[in-house]
Structure formats: structure tokens, C-alpha cells
BARO-687308 format. One record per residue (C-alpha): y, z, x; chain; residue number from 0; residue in one letter. Coordinates in Angstrom, 3 decimals. Example, Ala and Ser with C-alpha at 12.3 -4.5 7.8 and 13.67 -1.06 7.14 Angstrom:
REM BARO-687308
(pt (-4.500, 7.800, 12.300), 'A', 0, 'A')
(pt (-1.060, 7.140, 13.670), 'A', 1, 'S')
***
This chain:
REM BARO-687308
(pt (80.102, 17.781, 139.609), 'A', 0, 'X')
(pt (79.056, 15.296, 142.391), 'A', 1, 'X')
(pt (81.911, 15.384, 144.988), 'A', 2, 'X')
(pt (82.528, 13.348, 148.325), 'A', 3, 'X')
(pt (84.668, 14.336, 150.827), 'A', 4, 'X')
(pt (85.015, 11.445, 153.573), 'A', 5, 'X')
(pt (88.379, 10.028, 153.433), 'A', 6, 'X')
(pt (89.641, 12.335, 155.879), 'A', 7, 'X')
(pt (92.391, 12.781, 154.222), 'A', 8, 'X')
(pt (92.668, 15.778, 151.346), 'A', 9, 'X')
(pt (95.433, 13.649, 149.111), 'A', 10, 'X')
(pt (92.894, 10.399, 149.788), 'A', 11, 'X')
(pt (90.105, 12.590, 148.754), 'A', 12, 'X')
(pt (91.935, 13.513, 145.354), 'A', 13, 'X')
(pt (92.697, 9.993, 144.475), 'A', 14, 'X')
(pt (88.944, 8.885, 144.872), 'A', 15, 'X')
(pt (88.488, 11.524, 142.076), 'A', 16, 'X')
(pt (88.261, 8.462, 140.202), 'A', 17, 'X')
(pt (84.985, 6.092, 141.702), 'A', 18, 'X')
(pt (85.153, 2.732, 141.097), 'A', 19, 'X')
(pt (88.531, 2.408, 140.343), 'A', 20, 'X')
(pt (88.771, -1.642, 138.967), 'A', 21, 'X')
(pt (85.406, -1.673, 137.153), 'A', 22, 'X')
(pt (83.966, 1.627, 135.817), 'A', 23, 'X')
(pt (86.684, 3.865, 135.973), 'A', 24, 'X')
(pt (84.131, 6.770, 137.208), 'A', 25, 'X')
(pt (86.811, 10.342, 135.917), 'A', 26, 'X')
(pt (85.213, 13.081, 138.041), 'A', 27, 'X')
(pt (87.956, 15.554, 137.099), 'A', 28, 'X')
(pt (87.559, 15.542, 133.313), 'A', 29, 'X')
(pt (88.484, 19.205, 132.564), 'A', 30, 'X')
(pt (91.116, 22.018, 134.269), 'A', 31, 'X')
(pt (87.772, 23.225, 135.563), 'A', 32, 'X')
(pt (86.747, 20.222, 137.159), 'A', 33, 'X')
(pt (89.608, 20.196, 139.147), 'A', 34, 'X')
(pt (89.680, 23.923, 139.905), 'A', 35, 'X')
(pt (85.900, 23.355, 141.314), 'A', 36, 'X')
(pt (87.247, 20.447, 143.306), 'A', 37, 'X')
(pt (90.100, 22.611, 144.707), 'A', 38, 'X')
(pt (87.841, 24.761, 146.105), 'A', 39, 'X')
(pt (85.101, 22.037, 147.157), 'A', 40, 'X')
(pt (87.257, 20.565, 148.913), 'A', 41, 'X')
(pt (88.876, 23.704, 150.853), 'A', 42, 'X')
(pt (92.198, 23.511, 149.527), 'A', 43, 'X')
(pt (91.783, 27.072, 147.973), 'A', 44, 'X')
(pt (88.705, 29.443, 148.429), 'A', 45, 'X')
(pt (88.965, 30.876, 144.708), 'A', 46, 'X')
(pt (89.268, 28.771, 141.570), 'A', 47, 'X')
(pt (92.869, 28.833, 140.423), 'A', 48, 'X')
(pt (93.594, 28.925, 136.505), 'A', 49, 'X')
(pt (94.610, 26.000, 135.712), 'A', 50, 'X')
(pt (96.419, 25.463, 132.265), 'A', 51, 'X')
(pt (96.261, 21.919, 129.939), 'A', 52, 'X')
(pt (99.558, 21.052, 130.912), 'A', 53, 'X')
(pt (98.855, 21.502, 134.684), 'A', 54, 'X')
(pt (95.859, 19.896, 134.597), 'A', 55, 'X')
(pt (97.652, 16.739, 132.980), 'A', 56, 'X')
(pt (100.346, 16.992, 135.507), 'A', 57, 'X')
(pt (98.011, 17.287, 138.505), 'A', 58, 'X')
(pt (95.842, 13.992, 137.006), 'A', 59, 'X')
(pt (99.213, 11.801, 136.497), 'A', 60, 'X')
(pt (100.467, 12.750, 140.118), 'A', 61, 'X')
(pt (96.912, 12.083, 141.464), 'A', 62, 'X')
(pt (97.920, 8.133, 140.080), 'A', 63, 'X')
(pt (101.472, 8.513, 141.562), 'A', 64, 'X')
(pt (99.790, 9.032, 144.743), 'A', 65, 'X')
(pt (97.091, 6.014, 144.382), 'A', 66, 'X')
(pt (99.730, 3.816, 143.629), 'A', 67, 'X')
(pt (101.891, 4.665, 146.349), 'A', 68, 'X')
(pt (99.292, 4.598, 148.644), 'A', 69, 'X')
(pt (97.543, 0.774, 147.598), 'A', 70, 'X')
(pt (101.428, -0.052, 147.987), 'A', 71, 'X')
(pt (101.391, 1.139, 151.509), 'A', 72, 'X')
(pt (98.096, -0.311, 152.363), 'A', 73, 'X')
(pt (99.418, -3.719, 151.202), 'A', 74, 'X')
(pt (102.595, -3.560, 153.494), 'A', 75, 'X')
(pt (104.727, -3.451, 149.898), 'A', 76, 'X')
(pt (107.374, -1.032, 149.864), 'A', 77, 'X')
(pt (106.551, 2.129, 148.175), 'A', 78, 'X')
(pt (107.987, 2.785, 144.794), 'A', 79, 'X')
(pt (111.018, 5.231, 145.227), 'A', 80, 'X')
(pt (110.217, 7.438, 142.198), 'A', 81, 'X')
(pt (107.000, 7.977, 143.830), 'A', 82, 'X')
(pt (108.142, 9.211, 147.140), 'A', 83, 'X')
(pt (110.457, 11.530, 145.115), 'A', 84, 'X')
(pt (107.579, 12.648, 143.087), 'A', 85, 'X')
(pt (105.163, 13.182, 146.226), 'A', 86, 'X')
(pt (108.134, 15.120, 148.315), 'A', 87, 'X')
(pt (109.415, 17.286, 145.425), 'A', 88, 'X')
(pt (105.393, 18.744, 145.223), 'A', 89, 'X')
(pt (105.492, 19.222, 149.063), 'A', 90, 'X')
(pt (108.414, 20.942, 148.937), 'A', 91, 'X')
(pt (106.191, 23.829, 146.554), 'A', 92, 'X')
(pt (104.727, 26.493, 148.473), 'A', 93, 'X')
(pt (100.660, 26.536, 150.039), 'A', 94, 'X')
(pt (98.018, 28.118, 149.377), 'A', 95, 'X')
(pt (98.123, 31.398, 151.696), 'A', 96, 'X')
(pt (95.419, 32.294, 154.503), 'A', 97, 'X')
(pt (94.269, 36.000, 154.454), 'A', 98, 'X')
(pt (92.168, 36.924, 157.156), 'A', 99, 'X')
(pt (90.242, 39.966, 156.330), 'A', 100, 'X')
(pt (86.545, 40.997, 157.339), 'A', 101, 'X')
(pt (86.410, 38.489, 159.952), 'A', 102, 'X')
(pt (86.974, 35.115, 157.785), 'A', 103, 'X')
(pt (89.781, 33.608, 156.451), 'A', 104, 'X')
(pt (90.111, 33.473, 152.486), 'A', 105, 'X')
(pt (92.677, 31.111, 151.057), 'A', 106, 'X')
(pt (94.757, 31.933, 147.486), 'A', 107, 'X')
(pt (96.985, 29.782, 145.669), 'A', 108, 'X')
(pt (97.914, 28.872, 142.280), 'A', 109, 'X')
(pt (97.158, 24.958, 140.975), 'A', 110, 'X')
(pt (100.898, 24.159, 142.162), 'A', 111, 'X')
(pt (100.289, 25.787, 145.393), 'A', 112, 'X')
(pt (97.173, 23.576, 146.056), 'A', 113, 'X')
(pt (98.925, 20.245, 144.606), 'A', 114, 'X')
(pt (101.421, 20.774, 147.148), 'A', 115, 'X')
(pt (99.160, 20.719, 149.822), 'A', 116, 'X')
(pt (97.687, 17.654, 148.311), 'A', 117, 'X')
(pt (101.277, 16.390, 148.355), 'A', 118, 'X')
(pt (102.039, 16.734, 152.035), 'A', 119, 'X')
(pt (98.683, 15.426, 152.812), 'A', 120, 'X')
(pt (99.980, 12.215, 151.000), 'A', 121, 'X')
(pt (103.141, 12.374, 153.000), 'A', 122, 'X')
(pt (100.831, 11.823, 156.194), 'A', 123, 'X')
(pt (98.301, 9.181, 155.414), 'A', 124, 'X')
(pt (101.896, 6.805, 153.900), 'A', 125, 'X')
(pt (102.685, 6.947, 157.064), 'A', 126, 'X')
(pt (99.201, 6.686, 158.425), 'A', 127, 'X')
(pt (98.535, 2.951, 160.041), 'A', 128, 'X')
(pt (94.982, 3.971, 159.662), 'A', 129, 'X')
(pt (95.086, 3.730, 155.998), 'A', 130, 'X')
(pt (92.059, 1.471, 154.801), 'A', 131, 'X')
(pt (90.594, 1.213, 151.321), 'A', 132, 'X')
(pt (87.036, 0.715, 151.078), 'A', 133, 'X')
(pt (85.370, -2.888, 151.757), 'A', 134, 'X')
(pt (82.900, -2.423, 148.993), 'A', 135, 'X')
(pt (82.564, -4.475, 146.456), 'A', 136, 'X')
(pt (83.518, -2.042, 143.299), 'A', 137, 'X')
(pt (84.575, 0.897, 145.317), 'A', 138, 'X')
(pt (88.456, 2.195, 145.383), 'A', 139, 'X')
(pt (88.093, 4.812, 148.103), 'A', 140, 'X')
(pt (91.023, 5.193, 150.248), 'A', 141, 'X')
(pt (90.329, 6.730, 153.898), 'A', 142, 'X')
(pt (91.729, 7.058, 157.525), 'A', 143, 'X')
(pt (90.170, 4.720, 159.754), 'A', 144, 'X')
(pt (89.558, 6.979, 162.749), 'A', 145, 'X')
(pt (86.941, 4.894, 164.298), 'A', 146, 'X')
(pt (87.382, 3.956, 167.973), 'A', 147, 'X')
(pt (87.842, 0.389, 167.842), 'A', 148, 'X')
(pt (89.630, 0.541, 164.276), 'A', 149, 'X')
(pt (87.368, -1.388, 162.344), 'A', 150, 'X')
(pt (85.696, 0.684, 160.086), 'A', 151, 'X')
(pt (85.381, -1.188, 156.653), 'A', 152, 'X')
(pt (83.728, 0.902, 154.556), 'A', 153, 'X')
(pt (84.296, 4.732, 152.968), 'A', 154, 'X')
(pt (80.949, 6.330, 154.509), 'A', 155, 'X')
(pt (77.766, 4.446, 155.399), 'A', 156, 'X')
(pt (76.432, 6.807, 153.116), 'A', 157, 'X')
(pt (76.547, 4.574, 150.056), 'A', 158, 'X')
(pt (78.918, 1.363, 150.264), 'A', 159, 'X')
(pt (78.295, 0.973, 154.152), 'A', 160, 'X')
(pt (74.541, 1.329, 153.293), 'A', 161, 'X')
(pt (74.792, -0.912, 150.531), 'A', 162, 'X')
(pt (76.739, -3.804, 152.348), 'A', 163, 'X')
(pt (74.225, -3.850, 155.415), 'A', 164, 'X')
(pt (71.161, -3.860, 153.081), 'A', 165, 'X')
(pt (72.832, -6.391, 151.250), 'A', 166, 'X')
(pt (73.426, -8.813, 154.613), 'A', 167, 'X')
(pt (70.168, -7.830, 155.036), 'A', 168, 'X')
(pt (68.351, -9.367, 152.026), 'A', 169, 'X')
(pt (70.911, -12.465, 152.579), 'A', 170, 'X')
(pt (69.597, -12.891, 155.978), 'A', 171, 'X')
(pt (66.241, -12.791, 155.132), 'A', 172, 'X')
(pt (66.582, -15.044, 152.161), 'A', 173, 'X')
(pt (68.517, -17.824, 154.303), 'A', 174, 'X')
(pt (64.983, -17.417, 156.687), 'A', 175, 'X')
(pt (62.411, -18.396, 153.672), 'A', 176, 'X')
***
């Protein structure tokens, strides 16, 4: 599976497990094993957790607690209280667990273990005044604006940011003809 990981953010990372949110509806995490290779892929554990039917299904209905909370948030609308309940109550789970061992550090943890992490990660960026969501015209990424001035607009210039300028682009050149 085709992951990106530029939010900078691991719980904004997880919710743009779905691309294109309002038009295509692009499900990256389709199977328990999707999401065990996106644990990993995205450094949460180092080993692919099992990762049962039911947990699966639990870990894809919080991943849409946490996008709603966090469009909420992003919007200056007060966030649902049954999703901050939801979102602290998974935080509260234990981590994975570093081992360090041969000179690197390996990382183990069950599904709940990793959701949790995912969960206090959300518990940052809702309180993050850097939270954006992509400017791109079908995208649905959420990410931390880190950017000096505070003006990024787009997810990575890797794709929408790429998009957008070749798009100004061929405007600029058509308004010339």
C-alpha cells in the first residue's frame, strides 16, 4: 500500500488514511493487515501487531472520531464531548514499549497499544493552533503548519502543492494568449 507520512502529526497521519475525503473516498486501510503495515510504516510499532476483525473495526471508527473532532477544531466549533471522551479513554491505554538491544531501538505493542499512541497524538494537534487541512481542491489531509511564517496551504508540495502551482501556472499563461 501507497502511504504518506507528512502531516506531522501521527493521529493526522491516520485520519488521511482515507485520500480525498469529500469526493472519492480513497480507503487505504481496507484489511487488519493494512493497518498493521501502516502501524509499522509509520513508526508507531517496529513489528506488525495481530490485529483481530473487531479491532480493526474499532481502530477504523475511532480513526472518524478523530477526523471529526479534529475538522471541528479546525473550524473554531467546539469539539463534540463524546469524542474527547473517546480520544482520552484510548490515551489513557498503555504504548508501545522501546527495547534497545544490539545498538537500535525496537518498538512492541499490541493494536491497542499503538491506537493509544495515535490517541495522545490527537490530544496534541486539538490543541495545536497549527492545525490546517489541506488547500487542495479534493484533498482532506489534515497537517501541522510548522512553516516559518505560518502560511503553508497545502499537505506537501509533493502532489497538491505541485498541482496548485502548475495549475496558476497554466492560468497565467492562458490569461497571456
Amino acid at each position: 500500500m501507497n502511504f504518506a507520512f507528512v502531516a506531522g502529526n501521527l493521529a493526522l497521519d491516520f485520519v488521511a488514511t482515507i485520500a480525498s475525503r469529500d469526493t472519492i473516498a480513497e480507503e487505504k486501510l481496507s484489511t487488519p493487515a493494512d493497518l498493521a503495515e501502516w502501524l509499522v510504516l509509520s513508526g508507531a510499532v517496529s513489528e506488525s501487531p495481530e490485529i483481530s476483525a473487531d479491532e480493526f473495526e474499532r481502530a477504523i471508527t475511532f480513526r472518524e472520531t478523530i477526523y471529526a473532532a479534529l475538522r471541528d477544531h479546525a473550524a473554531k466549533r467546539a469539539v463534540e464531548a463524546a469524542a474527547i471522551s473517546a480520544i482520552n479513554t484510548a490515551a489513557a491505554d498503555p504504548t508501545p514499549v522501546p527495547v534497545l538491544s544490539g545498538g537500535r531501538v525496537t518498538t512492541y505493542g499490541s493494536a491497542t497499544a499503538a491506537i493509544a499512541l495515535i490517541a495522545r497524538a490527537a490530544q496534541l494537534a486539538l490543541t495545536d493552533p497549527r492545525l490546517r487541512f489541506c488547500a487542495g481542491a479534493e484533498c482532506t489531509r489534515p497537517f501541522i503548519d510548522a512553516s516559518r511564517g505560518g502560511t503553508r496551504r497545502w499537505c506537501g508540495m509533493s502532489g497538491c502543492g505541485d498541482r496548485a502551482k502548475a495549475a496558476a501556472y497554466r492560468r497565467r499563461v492562458s490569461a497571456r494568449s
